[in-house]
Biopython code that builds the backbone (N, CA, C, O; Angstrom):
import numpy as np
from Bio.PDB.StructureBuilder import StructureBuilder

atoms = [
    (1, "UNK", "N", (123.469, -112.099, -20.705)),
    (1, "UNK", "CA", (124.023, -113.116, -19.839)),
    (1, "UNK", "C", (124.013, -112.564, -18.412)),
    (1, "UNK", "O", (124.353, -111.385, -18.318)),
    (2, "UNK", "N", (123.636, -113.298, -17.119)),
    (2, "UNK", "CA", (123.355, -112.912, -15.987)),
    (2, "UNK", "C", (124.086, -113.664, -14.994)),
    (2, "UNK", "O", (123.903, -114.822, -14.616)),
    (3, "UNK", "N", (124.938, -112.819, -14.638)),
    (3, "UNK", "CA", (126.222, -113.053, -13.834)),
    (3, "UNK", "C", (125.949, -114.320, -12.685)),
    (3, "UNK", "O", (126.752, -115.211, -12.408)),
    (4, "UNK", "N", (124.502, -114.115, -12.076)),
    (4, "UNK", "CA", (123.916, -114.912, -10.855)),
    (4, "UNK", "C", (123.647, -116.193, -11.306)),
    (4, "UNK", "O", (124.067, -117.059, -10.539)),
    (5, "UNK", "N", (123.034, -116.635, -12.385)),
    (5, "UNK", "CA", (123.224, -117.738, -13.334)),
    (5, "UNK", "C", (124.440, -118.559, -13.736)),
    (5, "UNK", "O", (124.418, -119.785, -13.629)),
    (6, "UNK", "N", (125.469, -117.922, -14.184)),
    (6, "UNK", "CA", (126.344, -118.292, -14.320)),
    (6, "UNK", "C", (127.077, -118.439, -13.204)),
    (6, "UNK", "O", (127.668, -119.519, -13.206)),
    (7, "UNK", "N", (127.354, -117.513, -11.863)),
    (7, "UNK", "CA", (127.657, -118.379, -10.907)),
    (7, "UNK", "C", (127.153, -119.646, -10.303)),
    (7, "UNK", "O", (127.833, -120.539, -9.797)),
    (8, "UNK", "N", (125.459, -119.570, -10.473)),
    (8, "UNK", "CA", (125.154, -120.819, -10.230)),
    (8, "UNK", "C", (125.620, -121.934, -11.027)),
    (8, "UNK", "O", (126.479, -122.663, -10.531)),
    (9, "UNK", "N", (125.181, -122.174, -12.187)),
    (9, "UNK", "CA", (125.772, -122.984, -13.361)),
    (9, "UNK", "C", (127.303, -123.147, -12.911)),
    (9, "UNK", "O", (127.501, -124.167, -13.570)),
    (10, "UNK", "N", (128.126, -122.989, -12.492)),
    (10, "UNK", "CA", (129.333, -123.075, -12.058)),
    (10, "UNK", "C", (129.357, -123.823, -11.100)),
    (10, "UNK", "O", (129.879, -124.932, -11.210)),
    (11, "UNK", "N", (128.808, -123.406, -9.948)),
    (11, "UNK", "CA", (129.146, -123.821, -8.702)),
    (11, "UNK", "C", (128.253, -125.377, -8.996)),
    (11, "UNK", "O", (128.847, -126.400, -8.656)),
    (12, "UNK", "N", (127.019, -125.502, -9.546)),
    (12, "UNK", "CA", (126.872, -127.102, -9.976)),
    (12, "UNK", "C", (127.744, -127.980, -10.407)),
    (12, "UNK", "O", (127.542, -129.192, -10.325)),
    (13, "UNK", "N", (129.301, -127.213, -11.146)),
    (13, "UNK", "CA", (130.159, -128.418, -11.336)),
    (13, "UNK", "C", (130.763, -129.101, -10.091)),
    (13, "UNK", "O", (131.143, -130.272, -10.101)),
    (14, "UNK", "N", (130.809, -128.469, -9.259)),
    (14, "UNK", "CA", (131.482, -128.719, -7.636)),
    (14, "UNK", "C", (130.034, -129.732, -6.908)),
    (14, "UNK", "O", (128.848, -129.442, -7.068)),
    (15, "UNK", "N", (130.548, -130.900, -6.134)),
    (15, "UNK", "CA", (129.547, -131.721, -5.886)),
    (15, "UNK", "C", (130.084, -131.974, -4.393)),
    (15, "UNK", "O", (129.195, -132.342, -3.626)),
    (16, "UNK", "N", (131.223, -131.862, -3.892)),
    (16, "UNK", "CA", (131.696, -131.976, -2.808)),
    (16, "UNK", "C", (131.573, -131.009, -1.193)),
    (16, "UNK", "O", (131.467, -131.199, 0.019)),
    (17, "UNK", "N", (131.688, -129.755, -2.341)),
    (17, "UNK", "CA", (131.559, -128.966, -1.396)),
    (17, "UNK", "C", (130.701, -127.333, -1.250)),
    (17, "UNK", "O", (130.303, -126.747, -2.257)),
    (18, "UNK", "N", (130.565, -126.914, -0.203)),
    (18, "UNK", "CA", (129.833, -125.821, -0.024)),
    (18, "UNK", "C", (129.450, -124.545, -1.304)),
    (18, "UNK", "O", (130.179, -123.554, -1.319)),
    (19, "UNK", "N", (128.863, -124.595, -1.827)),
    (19, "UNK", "CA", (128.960, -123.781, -2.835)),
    (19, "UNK", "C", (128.132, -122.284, -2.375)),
    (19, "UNK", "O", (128.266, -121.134, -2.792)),
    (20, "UNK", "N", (127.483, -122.714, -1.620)),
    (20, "UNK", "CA", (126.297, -121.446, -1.385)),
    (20, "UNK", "C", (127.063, -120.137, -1.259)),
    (20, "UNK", "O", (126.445, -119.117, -1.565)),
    (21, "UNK", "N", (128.420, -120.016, -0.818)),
    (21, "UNK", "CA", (129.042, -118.765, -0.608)),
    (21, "UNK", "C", (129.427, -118.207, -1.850)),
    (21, "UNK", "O", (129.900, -117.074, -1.935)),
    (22, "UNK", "N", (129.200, -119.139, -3.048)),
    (22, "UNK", "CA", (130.025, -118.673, -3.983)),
    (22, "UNK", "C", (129.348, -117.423, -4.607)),
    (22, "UNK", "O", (128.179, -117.347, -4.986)),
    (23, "UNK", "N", (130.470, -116.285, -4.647)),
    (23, "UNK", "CA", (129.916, -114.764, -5.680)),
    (23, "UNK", "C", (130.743, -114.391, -6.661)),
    (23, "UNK", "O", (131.737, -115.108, -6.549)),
    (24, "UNK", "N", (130.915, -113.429, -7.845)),
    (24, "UNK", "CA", (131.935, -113.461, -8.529)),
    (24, "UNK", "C", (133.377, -113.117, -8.267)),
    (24, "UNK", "O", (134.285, -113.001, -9.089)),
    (25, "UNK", "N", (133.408, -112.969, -6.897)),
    (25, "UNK", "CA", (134.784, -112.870, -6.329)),
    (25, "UNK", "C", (135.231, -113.625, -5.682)),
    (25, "UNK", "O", (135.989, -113.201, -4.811)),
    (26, "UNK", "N", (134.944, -115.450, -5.793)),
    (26, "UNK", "CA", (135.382, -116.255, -5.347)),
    (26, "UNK", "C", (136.868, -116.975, -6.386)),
    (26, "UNK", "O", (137.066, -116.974, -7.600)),
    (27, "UNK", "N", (137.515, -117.412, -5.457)),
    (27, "UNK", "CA", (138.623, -118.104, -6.184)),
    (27, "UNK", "C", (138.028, -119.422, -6.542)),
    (27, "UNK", "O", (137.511, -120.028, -5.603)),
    (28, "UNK", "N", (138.011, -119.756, -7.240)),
    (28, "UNK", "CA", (136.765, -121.185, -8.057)),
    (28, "UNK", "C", (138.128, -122.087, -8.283)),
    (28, "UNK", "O", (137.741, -123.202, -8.633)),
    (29, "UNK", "N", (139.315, -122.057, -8.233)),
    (29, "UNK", "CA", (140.066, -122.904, -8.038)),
    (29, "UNK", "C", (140.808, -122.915, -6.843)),
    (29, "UNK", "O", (141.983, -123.144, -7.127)),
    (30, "UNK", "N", (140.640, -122.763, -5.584)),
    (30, "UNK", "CA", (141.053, -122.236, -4.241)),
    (30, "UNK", "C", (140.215, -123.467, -3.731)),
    (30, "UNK", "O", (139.364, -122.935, -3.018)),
    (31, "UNK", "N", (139.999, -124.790, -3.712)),
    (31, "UNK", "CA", (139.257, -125.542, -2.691)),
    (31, "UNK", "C", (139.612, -126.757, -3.259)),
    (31, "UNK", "O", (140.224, -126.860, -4.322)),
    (32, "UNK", "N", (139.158, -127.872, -2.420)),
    (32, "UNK", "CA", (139.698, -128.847, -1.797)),
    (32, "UNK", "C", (139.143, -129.987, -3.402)),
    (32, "UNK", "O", (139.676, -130.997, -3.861)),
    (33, "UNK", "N", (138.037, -129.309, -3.799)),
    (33, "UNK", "CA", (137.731, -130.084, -4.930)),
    (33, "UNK", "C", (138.231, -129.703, -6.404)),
    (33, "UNK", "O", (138.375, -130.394, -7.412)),
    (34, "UNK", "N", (138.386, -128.700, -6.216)),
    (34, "UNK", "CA", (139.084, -128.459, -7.819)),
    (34, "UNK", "C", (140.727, -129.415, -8.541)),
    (34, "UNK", "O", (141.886, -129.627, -8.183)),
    (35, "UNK", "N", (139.982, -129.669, -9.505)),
    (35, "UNK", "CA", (140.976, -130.750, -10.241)),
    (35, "UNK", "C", (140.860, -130.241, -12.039)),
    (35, "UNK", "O", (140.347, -129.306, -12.654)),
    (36, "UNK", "N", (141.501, -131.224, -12.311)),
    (36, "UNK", "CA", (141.073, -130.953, -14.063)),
    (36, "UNK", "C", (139.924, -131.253, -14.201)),
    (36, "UNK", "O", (139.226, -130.454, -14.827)),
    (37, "UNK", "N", (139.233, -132.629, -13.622)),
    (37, "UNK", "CA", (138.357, -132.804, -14.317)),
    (37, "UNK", "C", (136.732, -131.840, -13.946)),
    (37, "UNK", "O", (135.618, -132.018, -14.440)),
    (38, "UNK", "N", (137.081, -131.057, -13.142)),
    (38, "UNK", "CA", (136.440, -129.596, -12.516)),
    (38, "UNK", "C", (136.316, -128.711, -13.702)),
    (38, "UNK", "O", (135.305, -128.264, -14.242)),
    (39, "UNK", "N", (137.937, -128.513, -14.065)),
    (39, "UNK", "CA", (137.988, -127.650, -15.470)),
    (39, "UNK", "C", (137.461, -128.135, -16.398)),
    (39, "UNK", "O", (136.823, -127.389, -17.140)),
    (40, "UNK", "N", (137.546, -129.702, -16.718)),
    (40, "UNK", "CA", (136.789, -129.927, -18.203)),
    (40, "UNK", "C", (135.146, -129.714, -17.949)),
    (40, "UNK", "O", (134.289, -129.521, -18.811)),
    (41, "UNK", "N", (134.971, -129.809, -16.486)),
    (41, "UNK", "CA", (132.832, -129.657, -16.411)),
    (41, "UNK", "C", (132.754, -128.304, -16.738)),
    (41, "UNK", "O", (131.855, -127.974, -17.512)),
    (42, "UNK", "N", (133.490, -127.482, -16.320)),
    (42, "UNK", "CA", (133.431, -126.091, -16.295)),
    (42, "UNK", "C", (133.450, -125.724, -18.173)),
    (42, "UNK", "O", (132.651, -125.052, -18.825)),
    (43, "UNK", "N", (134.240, -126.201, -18.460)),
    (43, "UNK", "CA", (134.388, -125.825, -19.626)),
    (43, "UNK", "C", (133.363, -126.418, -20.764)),
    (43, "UNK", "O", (133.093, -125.799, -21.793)),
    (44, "UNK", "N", (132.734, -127.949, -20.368)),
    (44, "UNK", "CA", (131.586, -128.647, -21.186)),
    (44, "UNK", "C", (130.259, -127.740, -20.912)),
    (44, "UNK", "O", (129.297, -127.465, -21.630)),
    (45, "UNK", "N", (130.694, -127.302, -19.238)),
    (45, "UNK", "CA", (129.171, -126.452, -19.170)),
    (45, "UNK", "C", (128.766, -124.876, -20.003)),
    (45, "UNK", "O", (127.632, -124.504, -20.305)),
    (46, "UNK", "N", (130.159, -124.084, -20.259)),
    (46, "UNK", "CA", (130.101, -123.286, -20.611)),
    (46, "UNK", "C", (129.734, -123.426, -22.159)),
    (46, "UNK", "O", (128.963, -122.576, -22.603)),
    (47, "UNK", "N", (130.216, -124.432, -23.043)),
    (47, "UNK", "CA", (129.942, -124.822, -24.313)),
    (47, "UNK", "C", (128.689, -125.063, -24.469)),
    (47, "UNK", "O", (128.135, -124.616, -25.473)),
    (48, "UNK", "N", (127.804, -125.982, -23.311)),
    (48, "UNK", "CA", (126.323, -126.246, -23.810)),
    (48, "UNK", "C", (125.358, -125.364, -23.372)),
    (48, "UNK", "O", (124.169, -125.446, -23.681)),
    (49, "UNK", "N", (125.995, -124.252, -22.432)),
    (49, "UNK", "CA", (124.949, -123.066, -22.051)),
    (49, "UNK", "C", (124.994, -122.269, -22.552)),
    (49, "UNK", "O", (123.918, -121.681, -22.665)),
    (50, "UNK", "N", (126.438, -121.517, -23.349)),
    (50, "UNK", "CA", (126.896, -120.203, -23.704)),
    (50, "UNK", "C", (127.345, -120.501, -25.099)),
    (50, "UNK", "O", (127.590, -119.569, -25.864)),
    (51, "UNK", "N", (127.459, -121.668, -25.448)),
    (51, "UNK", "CA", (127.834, -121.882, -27.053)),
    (51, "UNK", "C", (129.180, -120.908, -27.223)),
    (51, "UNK", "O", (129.269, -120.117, -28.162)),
    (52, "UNK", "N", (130.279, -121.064, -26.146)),
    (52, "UNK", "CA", (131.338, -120.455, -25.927)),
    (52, "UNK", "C", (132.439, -121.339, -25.915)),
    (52, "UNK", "O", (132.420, -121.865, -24.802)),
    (53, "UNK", "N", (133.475, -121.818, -26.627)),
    (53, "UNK", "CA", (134.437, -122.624, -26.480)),
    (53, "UNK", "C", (135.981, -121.987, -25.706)),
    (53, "UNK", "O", (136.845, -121.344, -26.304)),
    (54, "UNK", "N", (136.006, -122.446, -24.002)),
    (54, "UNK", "CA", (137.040, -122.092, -23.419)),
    (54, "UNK", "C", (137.998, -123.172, -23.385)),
    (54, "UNK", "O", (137.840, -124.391, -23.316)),
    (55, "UNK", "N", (139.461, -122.140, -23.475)),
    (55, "UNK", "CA", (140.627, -123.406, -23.408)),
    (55, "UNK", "C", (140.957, -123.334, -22.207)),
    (55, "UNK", "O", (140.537, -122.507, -21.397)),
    (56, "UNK", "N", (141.928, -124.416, -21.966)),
    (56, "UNK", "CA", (142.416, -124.620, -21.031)),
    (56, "UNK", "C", (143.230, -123.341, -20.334)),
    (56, "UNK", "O", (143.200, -123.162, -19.116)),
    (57, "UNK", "N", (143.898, -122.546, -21.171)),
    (57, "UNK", "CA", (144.420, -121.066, -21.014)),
    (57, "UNK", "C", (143.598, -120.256, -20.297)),
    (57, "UNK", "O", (143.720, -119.749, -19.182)),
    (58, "UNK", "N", (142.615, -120.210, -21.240)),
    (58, "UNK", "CA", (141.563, -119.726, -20.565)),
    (58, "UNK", "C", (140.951, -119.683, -19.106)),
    (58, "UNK", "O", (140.433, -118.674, -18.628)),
    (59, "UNK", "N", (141.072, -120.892, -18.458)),
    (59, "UNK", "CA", (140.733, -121.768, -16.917)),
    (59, "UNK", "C", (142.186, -121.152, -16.440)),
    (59, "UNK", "O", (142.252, -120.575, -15.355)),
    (60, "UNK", "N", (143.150, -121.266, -17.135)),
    (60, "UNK", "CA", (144.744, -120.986, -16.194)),
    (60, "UNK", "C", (144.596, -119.659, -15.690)),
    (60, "UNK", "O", (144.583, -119.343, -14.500)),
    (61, "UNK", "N", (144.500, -119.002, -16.550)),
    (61, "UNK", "CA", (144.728, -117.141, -16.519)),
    (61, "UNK", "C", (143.579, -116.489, -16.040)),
    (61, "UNK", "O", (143.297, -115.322, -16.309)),
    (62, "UNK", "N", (142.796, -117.378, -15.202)),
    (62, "UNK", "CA", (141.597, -116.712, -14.410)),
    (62, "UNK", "C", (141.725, -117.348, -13.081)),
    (62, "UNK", "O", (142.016, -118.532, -12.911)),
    (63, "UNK", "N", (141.456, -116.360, -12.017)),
    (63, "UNK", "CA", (141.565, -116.622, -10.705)),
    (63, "UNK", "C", (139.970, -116.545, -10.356)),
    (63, "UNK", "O", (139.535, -117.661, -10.075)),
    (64, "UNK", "N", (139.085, -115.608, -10.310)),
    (64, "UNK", "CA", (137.858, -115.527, -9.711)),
    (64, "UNK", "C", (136.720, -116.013, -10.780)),
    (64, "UNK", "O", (137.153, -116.453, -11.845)),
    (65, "UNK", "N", (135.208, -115.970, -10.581)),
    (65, "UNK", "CA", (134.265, -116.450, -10.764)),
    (65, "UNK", "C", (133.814, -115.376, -11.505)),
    (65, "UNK", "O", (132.639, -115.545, -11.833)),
    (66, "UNK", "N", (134.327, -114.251, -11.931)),
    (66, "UNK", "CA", (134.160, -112.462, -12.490)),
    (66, "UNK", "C", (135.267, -112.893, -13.794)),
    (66, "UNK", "O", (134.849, -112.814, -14.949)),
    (67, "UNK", "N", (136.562, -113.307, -13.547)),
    (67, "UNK", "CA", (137.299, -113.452, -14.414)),
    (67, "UNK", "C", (136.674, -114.609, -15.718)),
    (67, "UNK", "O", (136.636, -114.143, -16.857)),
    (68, "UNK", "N", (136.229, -115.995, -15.525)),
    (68, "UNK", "CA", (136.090, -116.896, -16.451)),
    (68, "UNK", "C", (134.464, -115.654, -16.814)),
    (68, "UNK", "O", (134.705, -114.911, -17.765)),
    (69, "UNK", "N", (133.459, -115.500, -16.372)),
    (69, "UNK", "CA", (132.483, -114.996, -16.811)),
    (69, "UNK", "C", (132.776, -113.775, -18.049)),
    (69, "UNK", "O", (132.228, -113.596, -19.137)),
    (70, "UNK", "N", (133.852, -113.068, -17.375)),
    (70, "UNK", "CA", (134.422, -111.978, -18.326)),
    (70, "UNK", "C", (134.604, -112.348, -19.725)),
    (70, "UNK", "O", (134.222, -111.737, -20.723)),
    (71, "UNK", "N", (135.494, -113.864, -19.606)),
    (71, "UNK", "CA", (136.100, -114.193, -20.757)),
    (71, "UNK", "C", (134.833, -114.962, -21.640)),
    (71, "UNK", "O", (135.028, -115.014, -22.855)),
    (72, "UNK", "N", (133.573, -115.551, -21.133)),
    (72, "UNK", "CA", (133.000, -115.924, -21.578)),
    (72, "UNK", "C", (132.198, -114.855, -22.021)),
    (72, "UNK", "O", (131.921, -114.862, -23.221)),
    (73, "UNK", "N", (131.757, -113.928, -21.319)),
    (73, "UNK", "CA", (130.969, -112.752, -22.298)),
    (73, "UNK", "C", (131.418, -111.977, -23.627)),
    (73, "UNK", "O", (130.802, -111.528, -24.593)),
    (74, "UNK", "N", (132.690, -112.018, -23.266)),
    (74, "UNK", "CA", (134.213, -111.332, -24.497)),
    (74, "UNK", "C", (133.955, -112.133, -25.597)),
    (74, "UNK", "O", (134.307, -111.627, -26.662)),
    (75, "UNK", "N", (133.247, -113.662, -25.690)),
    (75, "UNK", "CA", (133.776, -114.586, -26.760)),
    (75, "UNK", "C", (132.232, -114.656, -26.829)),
    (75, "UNK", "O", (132.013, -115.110, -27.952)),
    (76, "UNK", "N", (131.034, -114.441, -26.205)),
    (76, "UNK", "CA", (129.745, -114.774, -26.602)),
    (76, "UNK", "C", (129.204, -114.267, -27.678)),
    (76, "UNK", "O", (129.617, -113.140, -27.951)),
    (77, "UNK", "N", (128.021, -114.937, -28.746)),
    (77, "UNK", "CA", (127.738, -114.245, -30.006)),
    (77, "UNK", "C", (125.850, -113.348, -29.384)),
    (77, "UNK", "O", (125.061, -112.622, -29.988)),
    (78, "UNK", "N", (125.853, -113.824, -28.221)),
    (78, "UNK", "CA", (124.373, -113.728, -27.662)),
    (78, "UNK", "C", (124.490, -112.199, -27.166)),
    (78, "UNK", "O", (123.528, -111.649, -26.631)),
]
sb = StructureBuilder()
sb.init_structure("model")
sb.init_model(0)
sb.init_chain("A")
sb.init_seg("    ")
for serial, (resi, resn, name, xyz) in enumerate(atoms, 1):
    if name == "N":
        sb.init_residue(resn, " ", resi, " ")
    sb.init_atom(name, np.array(xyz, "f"), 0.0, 1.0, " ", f" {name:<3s}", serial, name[0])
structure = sb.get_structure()
């Protein structure tokens, strides 16, 4: 799994705003667009790319773009 990918794949759930800055030390819930329904893309995207099922816990107890990746590599069978 390749960290640069998955930031990209991420930052595609965001449609509003600037994403190009985003690296794995961004706060991915720190901007003007993040909502739930941010978390549920985030979380549909991670299921159909990574065959990884994140909860909502999961989205809470992560601050950066390093943190959800972490938790998704921890739970990957790939």
């Amino acid at each position: 799994m390749d960290i640069e990918k998955f930031i990209s794949e991420l930052a595609d759930q965001y449609d509003d705003i600037d994403t190009s800055g985003f690296t794995s030390e961004t706060l991915f819930k720190e901007n003007e667009e993040w909502s739930s329904m941010t978390a549920l893309s985030i979380i549909a995207m991670v299921d159909d790319s990574y065959s990884v099922r994140l909860t909502g816990d999961d989205i809470r107890k992560s601050q950066t773009i390093q943190d959800i990746y972490n938790i998704v590599f921890s739970k990957s069978t790939v």
